[in-house]
C-alpha positions in Angstrom: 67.6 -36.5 -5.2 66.7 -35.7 -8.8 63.4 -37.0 -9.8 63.4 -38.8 -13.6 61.4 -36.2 -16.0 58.9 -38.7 -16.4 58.0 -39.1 -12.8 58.0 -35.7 -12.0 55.4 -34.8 -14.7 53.2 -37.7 -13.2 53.6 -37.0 -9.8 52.5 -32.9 -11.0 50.0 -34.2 -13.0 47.9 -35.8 -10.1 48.3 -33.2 -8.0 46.5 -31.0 -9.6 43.9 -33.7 -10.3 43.8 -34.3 -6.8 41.4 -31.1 -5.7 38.8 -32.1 -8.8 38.9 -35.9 -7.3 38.1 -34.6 -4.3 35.5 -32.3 -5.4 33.7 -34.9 -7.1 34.2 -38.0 -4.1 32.2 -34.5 -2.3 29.1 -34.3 -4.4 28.9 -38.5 -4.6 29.1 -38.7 -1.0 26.6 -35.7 -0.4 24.8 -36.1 2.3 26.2 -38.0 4.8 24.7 -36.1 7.5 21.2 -34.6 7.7 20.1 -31.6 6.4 18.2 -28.8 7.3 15.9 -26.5 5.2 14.6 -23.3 6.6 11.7 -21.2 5.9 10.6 -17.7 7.0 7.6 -18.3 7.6 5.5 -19.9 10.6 4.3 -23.9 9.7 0.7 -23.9 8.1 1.4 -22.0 5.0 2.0 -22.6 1.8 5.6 -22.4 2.2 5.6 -24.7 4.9 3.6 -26.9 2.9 6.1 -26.8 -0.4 9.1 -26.9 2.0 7.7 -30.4 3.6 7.3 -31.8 0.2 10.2 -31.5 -1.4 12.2 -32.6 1.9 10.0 -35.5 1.8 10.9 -35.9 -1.7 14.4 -35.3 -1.1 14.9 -37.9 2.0 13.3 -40.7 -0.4 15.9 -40.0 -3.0 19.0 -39.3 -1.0 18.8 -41.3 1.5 19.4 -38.9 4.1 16.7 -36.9 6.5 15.8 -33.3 5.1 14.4 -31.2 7.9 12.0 -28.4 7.8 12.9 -25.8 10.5 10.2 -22.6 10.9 12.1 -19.5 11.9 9.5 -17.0 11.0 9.2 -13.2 12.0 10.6 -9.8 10.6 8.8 -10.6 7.1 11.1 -13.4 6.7 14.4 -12.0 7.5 15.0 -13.9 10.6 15.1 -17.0 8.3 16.9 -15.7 6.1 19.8 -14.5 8.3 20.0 -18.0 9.8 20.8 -19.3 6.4 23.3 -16.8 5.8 25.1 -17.3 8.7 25.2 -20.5 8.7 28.2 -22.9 7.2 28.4 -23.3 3.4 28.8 -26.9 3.5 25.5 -27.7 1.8 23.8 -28.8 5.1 21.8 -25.9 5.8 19.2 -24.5 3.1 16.7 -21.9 2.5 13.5 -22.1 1.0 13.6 -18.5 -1.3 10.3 -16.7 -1.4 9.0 -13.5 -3.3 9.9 -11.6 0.3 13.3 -12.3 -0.4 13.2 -10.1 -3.5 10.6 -7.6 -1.7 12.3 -7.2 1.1 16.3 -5.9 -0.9 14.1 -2.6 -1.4 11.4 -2.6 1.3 14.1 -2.7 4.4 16.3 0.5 4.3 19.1 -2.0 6.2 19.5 -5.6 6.6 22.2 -7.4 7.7 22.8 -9.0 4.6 22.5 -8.4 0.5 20.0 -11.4 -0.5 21.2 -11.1 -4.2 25.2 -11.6 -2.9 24.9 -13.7 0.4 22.7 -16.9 -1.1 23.5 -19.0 -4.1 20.6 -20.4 -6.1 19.9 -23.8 -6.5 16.4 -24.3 -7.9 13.5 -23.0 -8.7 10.3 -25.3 -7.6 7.1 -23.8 -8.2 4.8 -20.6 -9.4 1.9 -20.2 -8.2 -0.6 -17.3 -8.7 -3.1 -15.1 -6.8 -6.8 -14.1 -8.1 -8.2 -10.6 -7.9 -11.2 -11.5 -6.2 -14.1 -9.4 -4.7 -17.0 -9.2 -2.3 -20.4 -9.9 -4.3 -21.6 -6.3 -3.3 -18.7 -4.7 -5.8 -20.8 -3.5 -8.8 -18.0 -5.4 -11.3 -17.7 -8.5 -12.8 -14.4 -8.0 -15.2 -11.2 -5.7 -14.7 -12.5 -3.3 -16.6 -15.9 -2.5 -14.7 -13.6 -2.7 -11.8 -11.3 0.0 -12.8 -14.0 1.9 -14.1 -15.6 2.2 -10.4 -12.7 2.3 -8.9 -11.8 5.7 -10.6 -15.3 7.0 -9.5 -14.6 6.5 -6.5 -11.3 7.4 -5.6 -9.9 6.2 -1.9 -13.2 4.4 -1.1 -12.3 1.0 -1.8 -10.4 -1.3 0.5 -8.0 -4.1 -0.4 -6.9 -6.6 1.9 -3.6 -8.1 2.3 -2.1 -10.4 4.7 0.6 -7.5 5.4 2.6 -5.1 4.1 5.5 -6.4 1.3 3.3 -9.9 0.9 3.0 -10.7 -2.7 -0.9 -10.3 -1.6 -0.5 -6.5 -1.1 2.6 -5.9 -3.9 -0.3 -7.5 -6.2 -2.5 -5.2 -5.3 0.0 -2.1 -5.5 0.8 -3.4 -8.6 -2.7 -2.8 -10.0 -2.7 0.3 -8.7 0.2 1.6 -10.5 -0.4 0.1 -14.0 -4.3 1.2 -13.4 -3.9 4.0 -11.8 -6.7 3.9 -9.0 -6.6 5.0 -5.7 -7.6 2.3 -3.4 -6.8 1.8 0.2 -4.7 -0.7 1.6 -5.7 -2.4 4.8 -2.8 -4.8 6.2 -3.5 -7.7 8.3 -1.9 -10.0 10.3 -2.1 -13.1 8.2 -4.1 -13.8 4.8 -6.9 -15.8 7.1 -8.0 -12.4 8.9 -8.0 -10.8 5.9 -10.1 -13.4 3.8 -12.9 -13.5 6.6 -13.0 -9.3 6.0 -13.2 -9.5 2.7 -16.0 -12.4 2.7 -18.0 -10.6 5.6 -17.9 -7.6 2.8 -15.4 -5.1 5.5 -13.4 -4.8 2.7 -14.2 -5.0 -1.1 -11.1 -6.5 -3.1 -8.2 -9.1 -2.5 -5.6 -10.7 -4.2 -5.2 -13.6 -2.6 -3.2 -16.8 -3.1 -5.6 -18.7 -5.1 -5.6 -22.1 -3.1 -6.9 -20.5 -0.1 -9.9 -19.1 -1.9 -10.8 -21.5 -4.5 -13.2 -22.8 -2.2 -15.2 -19.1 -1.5 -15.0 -18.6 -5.1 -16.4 -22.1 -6.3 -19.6 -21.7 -3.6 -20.0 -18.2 -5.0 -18.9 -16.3 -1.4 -16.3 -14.3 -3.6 -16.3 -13.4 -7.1 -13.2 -13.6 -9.2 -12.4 -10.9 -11.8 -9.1 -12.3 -13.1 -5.8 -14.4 -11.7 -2.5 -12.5 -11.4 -0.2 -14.7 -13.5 0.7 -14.2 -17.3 -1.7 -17.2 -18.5 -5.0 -18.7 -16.9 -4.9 -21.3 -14.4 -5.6 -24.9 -14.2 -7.8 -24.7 -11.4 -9.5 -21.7 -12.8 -9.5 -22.0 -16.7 -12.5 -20.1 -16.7 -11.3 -16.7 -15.2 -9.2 -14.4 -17.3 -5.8 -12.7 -16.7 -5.6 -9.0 -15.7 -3.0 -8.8 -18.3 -5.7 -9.1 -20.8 -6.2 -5.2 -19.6 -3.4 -4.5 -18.2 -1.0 -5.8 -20.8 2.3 -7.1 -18.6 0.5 -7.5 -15.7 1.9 -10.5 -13.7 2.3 -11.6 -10.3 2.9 -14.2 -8.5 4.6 -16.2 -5.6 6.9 -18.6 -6.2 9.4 -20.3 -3.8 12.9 -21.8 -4.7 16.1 -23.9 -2.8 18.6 -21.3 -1.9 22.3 -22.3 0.0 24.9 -19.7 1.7 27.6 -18.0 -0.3 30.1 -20.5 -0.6 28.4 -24.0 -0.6 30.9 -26.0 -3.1 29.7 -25.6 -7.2 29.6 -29.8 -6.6 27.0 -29.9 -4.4 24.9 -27.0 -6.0 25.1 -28.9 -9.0 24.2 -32.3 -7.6 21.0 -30.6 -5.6 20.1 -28.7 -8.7 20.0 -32.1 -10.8 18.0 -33.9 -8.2 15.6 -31.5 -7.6 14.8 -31.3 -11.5 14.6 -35.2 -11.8 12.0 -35.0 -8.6 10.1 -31.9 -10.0 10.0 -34.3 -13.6 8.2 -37.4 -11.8 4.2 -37.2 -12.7 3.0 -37.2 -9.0 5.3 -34.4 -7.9 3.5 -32.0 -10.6 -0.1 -34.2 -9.9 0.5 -32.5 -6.1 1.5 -29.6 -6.9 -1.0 -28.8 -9.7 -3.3 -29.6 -6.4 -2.3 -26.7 -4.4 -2.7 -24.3 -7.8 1.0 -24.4 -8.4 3.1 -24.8 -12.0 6.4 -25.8 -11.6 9.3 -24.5 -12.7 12.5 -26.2 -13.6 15.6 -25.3 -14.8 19.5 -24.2 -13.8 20.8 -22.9 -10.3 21.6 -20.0 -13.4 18.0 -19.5 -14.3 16.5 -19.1 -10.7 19.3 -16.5 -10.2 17.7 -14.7 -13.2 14.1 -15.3 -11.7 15.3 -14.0 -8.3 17.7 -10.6 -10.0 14.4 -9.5 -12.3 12.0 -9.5 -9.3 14.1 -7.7 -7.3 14.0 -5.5 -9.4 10.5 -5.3 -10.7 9.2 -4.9 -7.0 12.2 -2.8 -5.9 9.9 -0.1 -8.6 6.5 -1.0 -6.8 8.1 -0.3 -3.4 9.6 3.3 -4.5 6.2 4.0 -6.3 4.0 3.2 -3.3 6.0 4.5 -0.9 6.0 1.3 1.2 7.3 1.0 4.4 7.3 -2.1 6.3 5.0 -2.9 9.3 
């Protein structure tokens, strides 16, 4: 039977509509089911911490449960791979970290490429670390540091909470753009290494800055300058070691990543409702809190955040010859 033109254009016509309705019923039904986000890391820290707020924050607004699941271990990899192998249906998540970005050049093999295997979503938050140092350090600015650092080459310890944290890249940073020799002493956690540094077993740190805001504030530790590109709210007072070490920067910074293939419609939806949580004054009121600045913008921005440190610490790792623990 011969279809009338007319009909047959309609009938052609709506299916090829029919995929586009369907991708958009997808994104307005999204979730129906609960969701998972995963970190790398153990609970505690402050990526547990960020992860549990914006699940909270999430649940409220979509109605659905968003749950933090811990798989921490191999610097975050084991995470990571979960996420990756798990189905691209938008109901498995990853909270993306610096060691994500680290970890492309620190691990000669992984069983996945970071950059090709998870699609951005959003970027959340920035937050820096402070170059910080025991009292008994003869230095009070960057400079004076350097300056003794140089006369005395391989004598000073910095701490990190282990090797490929954005605590010990910060460090290795400095020493690259300063060109000092200074020891690194990994630990097993940023806690062990904040009591060395405060018990004076080791003489600098780079440490996330809400964890030591209280050593510095009763004096225990002295901070020389904060890692980021501008000063920080909750220490306006302390300079940026850019101001010696111009491009200098930093930081940790976390983000909502999904496996490859998790439908443009959903990624889009998450995106937008992330950004309309990360606008509302008591989201940046917390956040400001923990010494994080958020940052908001496209799934296509964060992939630019996430491309540029991989590269930028891929150089770090090459030049300091960093293996990982």
């Amino acid at each position: 039977m011969k279809l009338p033109r007319r009909r047959f254009l309609h009938l052609a016509a709506s299916a090829v509509a029919l995929p586009a309705v369907s991708r958009i019923a997808r994104a307005q039904t999204y979730p129906s089911r609960p969701v998972r986000l995963i970190i790398g890391y153990a609970p505690g820290g402050s990526a547990d911490i960020t992860a549990r707020l914006i699940a909270q924050w999430l649940t409220e607004r979509l109605g659905q449960t968003f749950i933090v699941e811990s798989r921490p271990g191999a610097g975050s990899n084991i995470g990571t791979e979960a996420a990756v192998r798990a189905a691209p249906d938008g109901y498995t998540l990853l909270l993306v970290a610096p060691a994500n970005a680290i970890n492309s050049s620190l691990y000669e093999k992984l069983n996945y490429d970071f950059l090709r295997d998870i699609v951005p979503v959003a970027s959340l938050i920035r937050f820096g670390n402070v170059m910080e140092v025991h009292p008994s350090v003869p230095a009070r600015t960057v400079s004076e540091f350097i300056a003794y650092a140089k006369a005395n080459p391989s004598k000073i310890n910095f701490a990190s909470s282990g090797a490929g944290s954005t605590i010990h890249m910060s460090g290795e940073l400095f020493k690259m753009m300063a060109g000092v020799d200074m020891v690194h002493v990994p630990y097993r956690g940023g806690a062990l290494a904040l009591t060395d540094l405060i018990a004076g077993q080791v003489q600098v740190m780079f440490d996330n800055i809400p964890t030591s805001i209280q050593h510095i504030r009763t004096g225990t530790l002295r901070p020389l300058a904060v890692t980021t590109a501008e000063r920080m709210e909750l220490l306006p007072d302390v300079p940026v070691v850019a101001d010696v070490l111009p491009g200098f920067e930093a930081s940790a910074w976390y983000g909502v990543g999904a496996p490859k293939g998790t439908p443009a419609e959903i990624i889009d939806r998450l995106n937008r409702e992330i950004n309309t949580i990360l606008a509302e004054p008591k989201v940046k009121a917390r956040f400001v809190e923990l010494g994080a600045a958020l940052v908001t913008g496209s799934a296509t921005d964060f992939r630019k955040l996430l491309v540029d440190e991989t590269e930028k610490w891929g150089k770090v790792v090459k030049f300091a010859n960093i293996k990982p623990e």
